[in-house]
C-alpha positions in Angstrom: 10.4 -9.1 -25.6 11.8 -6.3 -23.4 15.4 -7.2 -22.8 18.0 -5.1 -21.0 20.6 -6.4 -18.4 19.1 -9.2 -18.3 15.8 -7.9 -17.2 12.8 -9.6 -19.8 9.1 -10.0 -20.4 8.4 -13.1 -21.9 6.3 -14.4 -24.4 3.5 -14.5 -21.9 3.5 -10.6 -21.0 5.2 -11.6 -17.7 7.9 -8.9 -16.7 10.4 -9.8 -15.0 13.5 -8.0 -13.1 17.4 -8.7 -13.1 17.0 -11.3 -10.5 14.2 -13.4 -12.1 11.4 -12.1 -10.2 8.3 -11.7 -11.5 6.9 -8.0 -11.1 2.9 -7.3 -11.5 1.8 -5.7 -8.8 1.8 -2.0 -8.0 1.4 0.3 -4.9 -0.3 3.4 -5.4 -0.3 6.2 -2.8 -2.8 8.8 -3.6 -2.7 11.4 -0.7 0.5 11.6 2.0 -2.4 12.8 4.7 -3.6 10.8 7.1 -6.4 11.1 10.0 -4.0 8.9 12.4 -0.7 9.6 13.5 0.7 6.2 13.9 4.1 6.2 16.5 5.8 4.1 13.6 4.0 6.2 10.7 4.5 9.7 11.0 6.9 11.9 13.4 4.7 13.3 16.2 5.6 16.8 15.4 5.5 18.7 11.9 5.9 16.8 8.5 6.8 18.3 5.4 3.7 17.7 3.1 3.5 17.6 -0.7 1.5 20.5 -2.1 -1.6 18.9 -3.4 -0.9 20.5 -6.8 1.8 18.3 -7.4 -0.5 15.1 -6.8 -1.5 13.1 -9.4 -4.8 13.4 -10.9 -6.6 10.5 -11.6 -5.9 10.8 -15.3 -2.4 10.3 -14.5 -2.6 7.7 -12.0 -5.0 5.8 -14.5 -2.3 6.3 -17.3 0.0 4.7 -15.2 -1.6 1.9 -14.3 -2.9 1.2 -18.3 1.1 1.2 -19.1 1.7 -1.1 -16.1 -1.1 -3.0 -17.1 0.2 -3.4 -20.9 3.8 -5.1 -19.1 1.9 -7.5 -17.3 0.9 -5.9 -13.5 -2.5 -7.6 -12.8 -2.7 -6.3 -9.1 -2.9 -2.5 -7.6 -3.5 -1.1 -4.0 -4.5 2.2 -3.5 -2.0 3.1 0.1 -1.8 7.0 1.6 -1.2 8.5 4.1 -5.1 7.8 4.3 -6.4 7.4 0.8 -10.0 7.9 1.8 -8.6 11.4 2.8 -8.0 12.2 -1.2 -11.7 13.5 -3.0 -13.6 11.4 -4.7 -11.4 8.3 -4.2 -14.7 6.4 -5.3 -14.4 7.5 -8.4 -10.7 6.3 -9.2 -11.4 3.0 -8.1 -14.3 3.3 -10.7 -11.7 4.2 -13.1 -8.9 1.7 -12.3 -11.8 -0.8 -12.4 -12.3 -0.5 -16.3 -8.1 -1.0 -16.6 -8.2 -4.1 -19.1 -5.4 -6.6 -17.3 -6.1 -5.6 -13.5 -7.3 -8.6 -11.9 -6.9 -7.3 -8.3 -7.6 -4.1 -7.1 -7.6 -3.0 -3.3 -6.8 -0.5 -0.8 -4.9 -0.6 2.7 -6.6 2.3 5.1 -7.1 2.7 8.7 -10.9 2.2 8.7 -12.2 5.3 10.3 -13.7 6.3 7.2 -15.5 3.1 6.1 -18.6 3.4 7.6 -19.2 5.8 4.8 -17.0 4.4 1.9 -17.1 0.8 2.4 -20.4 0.0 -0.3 -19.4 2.4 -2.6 -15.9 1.5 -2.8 -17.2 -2.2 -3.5 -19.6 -1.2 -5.6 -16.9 0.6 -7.6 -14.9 -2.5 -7.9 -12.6 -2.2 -5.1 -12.0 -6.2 -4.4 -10.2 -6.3 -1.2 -9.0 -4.0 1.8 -6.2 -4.4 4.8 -7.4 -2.5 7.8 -4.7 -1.0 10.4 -5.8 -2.6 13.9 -2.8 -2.5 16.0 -5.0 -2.8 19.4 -8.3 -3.6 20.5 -7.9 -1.9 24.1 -9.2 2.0 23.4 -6.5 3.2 25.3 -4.1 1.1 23.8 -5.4 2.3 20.2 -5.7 5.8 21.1 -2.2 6.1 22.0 -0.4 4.4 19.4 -2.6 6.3 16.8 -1.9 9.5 18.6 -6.1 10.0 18.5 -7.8 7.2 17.1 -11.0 6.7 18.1 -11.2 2.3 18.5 -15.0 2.7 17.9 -14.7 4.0 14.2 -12.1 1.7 13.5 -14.7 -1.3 14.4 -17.7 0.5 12.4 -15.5 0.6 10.0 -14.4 -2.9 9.8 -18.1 -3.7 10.0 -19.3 -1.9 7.2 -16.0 -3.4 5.4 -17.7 -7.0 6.4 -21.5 -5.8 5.1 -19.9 -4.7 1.4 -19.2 -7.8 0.5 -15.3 -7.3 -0.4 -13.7 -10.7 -1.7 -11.3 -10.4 1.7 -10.8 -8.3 4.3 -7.6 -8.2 6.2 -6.0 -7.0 9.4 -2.9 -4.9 9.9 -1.2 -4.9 13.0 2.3 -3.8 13.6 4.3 -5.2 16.1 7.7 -4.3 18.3 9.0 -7.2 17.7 6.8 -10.6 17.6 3.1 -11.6 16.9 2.8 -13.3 20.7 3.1 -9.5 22.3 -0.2 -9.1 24.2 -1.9 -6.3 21.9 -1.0 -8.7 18.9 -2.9 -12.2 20.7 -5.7 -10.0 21.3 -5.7 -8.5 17.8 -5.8 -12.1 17.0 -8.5 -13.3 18.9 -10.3 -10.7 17.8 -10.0 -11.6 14.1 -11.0 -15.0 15.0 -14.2 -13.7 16.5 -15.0 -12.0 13.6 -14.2 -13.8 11.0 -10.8 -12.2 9.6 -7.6 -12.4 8.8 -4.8 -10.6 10.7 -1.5 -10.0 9.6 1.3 -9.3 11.8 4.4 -6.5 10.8 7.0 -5.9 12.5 8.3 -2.1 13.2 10.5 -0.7 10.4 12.9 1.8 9.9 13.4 3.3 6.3 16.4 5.0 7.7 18.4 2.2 9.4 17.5 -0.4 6.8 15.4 -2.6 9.1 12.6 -4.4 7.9 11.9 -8.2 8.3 8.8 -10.5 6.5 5.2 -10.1 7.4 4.1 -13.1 9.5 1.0 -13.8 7.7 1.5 -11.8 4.8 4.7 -11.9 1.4 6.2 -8.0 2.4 9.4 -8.1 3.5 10.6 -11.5 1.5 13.0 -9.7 -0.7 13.4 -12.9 -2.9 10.0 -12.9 -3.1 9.3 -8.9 -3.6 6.8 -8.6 -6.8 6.1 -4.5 -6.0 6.5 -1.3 -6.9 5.2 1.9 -5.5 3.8 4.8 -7.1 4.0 7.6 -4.9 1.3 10.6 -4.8 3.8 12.8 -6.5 4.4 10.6 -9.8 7.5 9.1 -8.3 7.8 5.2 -9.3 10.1 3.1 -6.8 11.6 0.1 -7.6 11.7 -0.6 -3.7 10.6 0.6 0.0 14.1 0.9 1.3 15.5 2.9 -1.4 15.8 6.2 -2.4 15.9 5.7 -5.8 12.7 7.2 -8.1 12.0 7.6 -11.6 9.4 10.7 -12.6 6.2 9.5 -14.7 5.9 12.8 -15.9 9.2 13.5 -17.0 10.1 10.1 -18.2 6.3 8.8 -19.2 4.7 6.3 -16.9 5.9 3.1 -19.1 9.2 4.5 -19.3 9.4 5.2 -15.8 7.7 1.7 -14.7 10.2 0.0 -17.3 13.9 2.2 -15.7 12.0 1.1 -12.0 12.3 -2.4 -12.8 15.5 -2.4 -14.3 16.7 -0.6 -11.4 15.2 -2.8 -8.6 17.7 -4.1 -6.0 18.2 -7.7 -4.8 17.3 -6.6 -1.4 16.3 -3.3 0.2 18.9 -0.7 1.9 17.6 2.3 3.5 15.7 5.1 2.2 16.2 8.8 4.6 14.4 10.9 2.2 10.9 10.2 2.7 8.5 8.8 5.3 6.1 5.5 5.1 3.1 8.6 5.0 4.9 9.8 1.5 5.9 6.7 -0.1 2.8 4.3 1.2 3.7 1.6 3.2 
């Protein structure tokens, strides 16, 4: 049994933090590019990127999620920026896939690229994606996404639908409720096709503003199972935090192990990254 300040994995391999929350599920971001440039994303102008020698190869990211595996984490998505921007993502899904423990693996992308990935991903062993649809009006879509092209996102969906993924959810982000006009008609359009939307509000790492995802468990700080691995080898014990412990400094199990002993009852504010670096 792991026991420190009163943080424990029991009998049963469950791991659980200082508040009695059970942790097993991990968010890795593989690539802080992106195709889109979401208003609530990315700053419209320049953003400092990480030099893609300081990713993690899929070795690494693998190793991590063995050690996270071995304390009891049975669930990993694969977040960016856009991960089907990072090289033969098809192939680390393969390689997450044979993680002994992992009984959920998906992905959260904007879809433009899944005309292309969507069989191969499932035929990988990817089990599940969220796709970002914050609009169905072309317009609309174009102009939050700074660019998006709604067509690709739909062929994208589409293709998602013809893999055969367990579930396929939508993503839309709202100002401030889930009966704004863009969110009804993301709604209706779900229904249409046979989905699953999921409605979050617009957050602010800086200011500390967040609130829980109609339709989905982010946000619910007494509820919060996560952390997040970001591209750079960075574990987080939380979205709104600063706060980061080095898996190639510390070793990924010690770093998973000091990220859950240092996870916070509720999230602050984090100014030193954006939701492109850390994965939303």
């Amino acid at each position: 049994m792991l026991r420190k300040a009163g943080r424990f994995a029991d009998g049963d391999g469950e791991v659980r933090d200082a508040f009695g929350r059970r942790i097993n599920y991990l968010r890795i971001s593989v690539t802080d590019r992106c195709n889109l440039r979401c208003y609530y994303c990315m700053p419209e102008g320049d953003v400092p990127l990480i030099q893609r020698e300081d990713w993690l190869t899929f070795e690494e990211i693998t190793e991590v999620a063995r050690a996270a595996a071995g304390l009891g984490f049975d669930k990993i998505r694969l977040t960016g920026g856009e991960p089907l921007l990072r090289s033969n993502l098809v192939g680390l899904v393969a390689m997450l896939g044979r993680v002994r423990g992992l009984r959920d693996l998906s992905m959260t992308t904007n879809g433009l690229l899944l005309d292309k990935y969507a069989l191969p991903l499932a035929e990988a062993g990817l089990h599940r994606v969220n796709i970002s649809l914050d609009s169905v009006d072309p317009e609309v879509y174009r102009e939050k996404t700074r660019g998006g092209d709604f067509k690709r996102a739909v062929k994208g969906i589409r293709a998602a639908q013809a893999a055969g993924f367990r579930r396929i959810k939508l993503n839309c982000v709202v100002e401030w409720s889930s009966e704004e006009p863009d969110a009804r008609e993301v709604a209706s359009f779900a229904e249409r096709v046979g989905l699953e939307v999921r409605f979050i509000r617009r957050m602010n790492l800086a200011a500390g503003e967040f609130w829980v995802v109609d339709g989905g468990a982010g946000g619910d700080c007494a509820r919060c199972n996560r952390l997040r691995l970001s591209c750079e080898g960075l574990v987080r014990p939380c979205l709104f935090s600063d706060v980061g412990f080095n898996v190639r400094e510390l070793g990924a199990r010690a770093a998973l192990v000091q990220a859950i002993e240092a996870k916070p009852e509720s999230g602050e504010q984090c100014v030193t990254s954006t939701f492109s670096q850390i994965g939303g």
